[in-house]
ROTILUM-468112 format. One record per residue (C-alpha): chain; x, y, z; residue number from 1; residue in one letter. Coordinates in Angstrom, 3 decimals, decimal comma. Layout:
BEGIN
+-------+----------+----------+----------+-----+-----+
: chain :     east :    north :       up :   n : res :
+-------+----------+----------+----------+-----+-----+
:     A :        X :        Y :        Z : NUM :   a :
...
+-------+----------+----------+----------+-----+-----+
***
This chain:
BEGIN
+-------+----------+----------+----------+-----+-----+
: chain :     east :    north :       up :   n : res :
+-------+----------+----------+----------+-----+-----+
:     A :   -9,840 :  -17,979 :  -20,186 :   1 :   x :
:     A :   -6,197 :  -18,114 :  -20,629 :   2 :   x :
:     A :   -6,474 :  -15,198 :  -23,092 :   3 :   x :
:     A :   -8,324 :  -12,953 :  -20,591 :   4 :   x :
:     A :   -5,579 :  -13,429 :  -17,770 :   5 :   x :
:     A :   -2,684 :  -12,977 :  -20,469 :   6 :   x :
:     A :   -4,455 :   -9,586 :  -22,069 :   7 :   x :
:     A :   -4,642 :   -8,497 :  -18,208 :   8 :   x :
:     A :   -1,218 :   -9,329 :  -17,207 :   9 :   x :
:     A :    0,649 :   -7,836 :  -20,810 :  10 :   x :
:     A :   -1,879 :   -4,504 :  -20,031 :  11 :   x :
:     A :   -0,237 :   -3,587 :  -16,474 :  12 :   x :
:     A :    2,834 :   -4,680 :  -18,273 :  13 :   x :
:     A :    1,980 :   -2,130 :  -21,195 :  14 :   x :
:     A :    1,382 :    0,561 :  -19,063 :  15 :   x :
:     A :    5,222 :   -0,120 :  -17,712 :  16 :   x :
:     A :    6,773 :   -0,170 :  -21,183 :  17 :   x :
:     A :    4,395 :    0,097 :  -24,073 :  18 :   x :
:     A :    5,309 :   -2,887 :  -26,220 :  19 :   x :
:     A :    6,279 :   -5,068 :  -23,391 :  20 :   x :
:     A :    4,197 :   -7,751 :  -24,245 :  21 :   x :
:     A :    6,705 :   -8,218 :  -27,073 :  22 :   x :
:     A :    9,980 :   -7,261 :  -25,252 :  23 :   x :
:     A :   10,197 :  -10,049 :  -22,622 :  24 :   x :
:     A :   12,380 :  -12,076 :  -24,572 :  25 :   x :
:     A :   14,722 :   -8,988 :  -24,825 :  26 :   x :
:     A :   14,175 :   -7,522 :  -21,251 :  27 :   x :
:     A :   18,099 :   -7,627 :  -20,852 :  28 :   x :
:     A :   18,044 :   -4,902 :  -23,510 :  29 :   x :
:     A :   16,247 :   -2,810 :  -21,341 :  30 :   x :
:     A :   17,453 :    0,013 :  -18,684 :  31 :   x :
:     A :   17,758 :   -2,112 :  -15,589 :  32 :   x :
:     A :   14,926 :    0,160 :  -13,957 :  33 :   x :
:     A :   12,267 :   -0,921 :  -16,503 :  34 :   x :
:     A :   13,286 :   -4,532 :  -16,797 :  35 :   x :
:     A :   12,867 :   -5,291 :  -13,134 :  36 :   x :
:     A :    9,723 :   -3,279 :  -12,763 :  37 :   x :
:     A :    8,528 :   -6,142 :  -15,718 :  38 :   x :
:     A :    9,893 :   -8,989 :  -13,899 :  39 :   x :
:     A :    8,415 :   -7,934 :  -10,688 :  40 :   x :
:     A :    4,768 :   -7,377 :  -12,288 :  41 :   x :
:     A :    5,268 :  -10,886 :  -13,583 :  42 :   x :
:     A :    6,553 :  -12,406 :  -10,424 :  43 :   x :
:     A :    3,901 :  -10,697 :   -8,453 :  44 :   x :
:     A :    1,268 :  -12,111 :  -11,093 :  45 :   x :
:     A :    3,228 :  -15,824 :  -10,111 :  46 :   x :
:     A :    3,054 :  -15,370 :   -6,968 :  47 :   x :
:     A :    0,638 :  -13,199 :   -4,976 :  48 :   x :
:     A :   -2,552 :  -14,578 :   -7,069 :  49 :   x :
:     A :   -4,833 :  -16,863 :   -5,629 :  50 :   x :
:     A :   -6,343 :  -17,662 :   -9,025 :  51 :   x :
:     A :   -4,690 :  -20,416 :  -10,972 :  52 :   x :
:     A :   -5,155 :  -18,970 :  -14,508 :  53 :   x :
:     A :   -3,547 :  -15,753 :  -12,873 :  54 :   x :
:     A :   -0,729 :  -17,814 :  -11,650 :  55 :   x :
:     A :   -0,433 :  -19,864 :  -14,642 :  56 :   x :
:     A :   -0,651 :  -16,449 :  -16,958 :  57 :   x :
:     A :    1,748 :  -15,089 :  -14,888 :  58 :   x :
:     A :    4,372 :  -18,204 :  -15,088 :  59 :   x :
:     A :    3,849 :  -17,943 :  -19,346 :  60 :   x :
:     A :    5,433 :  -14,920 :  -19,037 :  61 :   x :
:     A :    7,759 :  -15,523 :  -16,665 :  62 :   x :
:     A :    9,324 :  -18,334 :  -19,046 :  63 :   x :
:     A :    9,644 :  -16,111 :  -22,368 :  64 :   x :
:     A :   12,311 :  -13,941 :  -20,137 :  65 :   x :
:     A :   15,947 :  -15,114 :  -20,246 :  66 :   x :
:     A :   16,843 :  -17,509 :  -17,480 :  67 :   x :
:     A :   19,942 :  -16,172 :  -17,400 :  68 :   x :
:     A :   19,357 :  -13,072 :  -16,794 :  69 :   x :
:     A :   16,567 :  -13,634 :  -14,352 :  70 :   x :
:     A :   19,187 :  -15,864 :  -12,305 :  71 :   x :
:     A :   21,626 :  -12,370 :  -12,337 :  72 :   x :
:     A :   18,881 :   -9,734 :  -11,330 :  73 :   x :
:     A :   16,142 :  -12,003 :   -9,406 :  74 :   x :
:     A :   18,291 :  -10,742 :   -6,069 :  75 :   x :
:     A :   17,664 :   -7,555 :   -6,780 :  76 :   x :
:     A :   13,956 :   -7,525 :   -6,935 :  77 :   x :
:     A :   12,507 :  -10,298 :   -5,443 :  78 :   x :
:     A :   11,880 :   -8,962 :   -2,211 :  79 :   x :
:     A :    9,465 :   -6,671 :   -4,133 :  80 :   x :
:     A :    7,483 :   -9,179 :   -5,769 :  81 :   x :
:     A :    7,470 :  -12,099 :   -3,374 :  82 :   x :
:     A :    6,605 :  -12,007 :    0,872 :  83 :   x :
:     A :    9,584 :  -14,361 :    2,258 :  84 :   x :
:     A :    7,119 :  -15,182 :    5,116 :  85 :   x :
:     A :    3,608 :  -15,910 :    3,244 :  86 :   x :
:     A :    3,982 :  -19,726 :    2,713 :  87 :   x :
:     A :    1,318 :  -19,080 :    0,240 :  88 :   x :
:     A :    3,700 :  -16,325 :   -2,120 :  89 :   x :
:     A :    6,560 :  -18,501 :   -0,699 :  90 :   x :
:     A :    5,722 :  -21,621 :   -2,304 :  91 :   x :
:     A :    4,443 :  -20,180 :   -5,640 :  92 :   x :
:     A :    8,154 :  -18,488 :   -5,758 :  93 :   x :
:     A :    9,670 :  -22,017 :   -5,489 :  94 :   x :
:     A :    7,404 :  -23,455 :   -8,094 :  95 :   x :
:     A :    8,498 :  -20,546 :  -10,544 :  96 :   x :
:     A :   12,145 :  -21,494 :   -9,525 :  97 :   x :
:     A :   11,491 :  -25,251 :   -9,839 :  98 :   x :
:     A :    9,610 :  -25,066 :  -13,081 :  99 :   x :
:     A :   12,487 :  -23,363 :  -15,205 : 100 :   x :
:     A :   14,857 :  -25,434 :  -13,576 : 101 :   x :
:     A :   16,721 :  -22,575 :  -12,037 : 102 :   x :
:     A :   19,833 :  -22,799 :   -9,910 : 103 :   x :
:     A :   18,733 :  -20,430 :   -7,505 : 104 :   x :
:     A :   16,198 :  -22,920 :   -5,873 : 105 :   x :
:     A :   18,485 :  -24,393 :   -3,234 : 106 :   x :
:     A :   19,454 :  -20,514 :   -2,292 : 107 :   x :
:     A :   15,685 :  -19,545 :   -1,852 : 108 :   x :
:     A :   15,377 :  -22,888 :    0,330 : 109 :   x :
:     A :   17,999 :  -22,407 :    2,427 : 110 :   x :
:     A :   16,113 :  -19,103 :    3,107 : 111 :   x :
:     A :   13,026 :  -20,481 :    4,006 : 112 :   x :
:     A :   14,966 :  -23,552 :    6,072 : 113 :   x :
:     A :   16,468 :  -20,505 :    8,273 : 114 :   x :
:     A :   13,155 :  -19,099 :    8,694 : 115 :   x :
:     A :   11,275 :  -19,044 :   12,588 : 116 :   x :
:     A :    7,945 :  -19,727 :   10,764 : 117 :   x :
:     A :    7,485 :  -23,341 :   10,486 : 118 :   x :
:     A :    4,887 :  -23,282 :    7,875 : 119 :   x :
:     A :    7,360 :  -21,616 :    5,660 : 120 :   x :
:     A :   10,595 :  -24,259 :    6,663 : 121 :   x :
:     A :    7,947 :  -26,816 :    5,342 : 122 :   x :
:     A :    7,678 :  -25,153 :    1,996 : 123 :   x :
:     A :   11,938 :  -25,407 :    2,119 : 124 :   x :
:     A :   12,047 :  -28,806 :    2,778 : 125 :   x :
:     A :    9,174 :  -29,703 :    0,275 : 126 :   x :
:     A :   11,357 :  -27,967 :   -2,822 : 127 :   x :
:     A :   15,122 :  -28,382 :   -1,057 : 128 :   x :
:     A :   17,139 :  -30,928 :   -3,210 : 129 :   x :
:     A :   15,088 :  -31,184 :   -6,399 : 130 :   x :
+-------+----------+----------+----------+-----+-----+
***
């Protein structure tokens, strides 16, 4: 199956920028306008899906793109890809964040540790000094 969740994923991507599927190591290359409509496709894919070989298709991609520019542009989009107060989209967020390491995890946390919803200060405390 992983094929048929990656050939679904790269063909929104495609329709973005054709030959995406083989830009995303590059996306910093890119006008800025393109390259975040990519990276929120992809963290959408991460972290809206309810399937796991959606998520996980999603989270391939999101590793091929350069940390470090993800880390300088993730501010700019994120609030377009991921719903601060679904624990569900919440937590998948922190997982993306977690998985690659990134040093924006504690900042996302200390969002979610400020929130009113409790359900989403338990996500922040599950992730929040990793």
């Amino acid at each position: 199956m992983k094929d048929l969740y990656d050939d679904r994923l790269y063909s929104r991507l495609e329709a973005i920028l054709p030959g995406a599927k083989t830009r995303l190591e590059t996306i910093a290359e890119l006008e800025i306008q393109i390259a975040a409509q990519l990276a929120v496709e992809i963290l959408a894919t991460c972290c809206q899906a309810q399937n796991v070989g959606v998520i996980t298709a999603g989270r391939r991609a999101f590793v091929r793109m350069p940390q470090n520019w993800i880390n300088e542009h993730l501010p700019e989009f994120v609030d377009r890809a991921v719903n601060f107060s679904d624990d569900w989209e919440y937590r998948r967020f922190l997982e993306v964040l977690d998985g690659v390491g990134s040093p924006l995890l504690e900042q996302y946390c200390a969002i979610g540790a400020a929130s009113n919803n409790p359900e989403i200060r338990e996500v922040a405390n599950d992730f929040s000094g990793r």
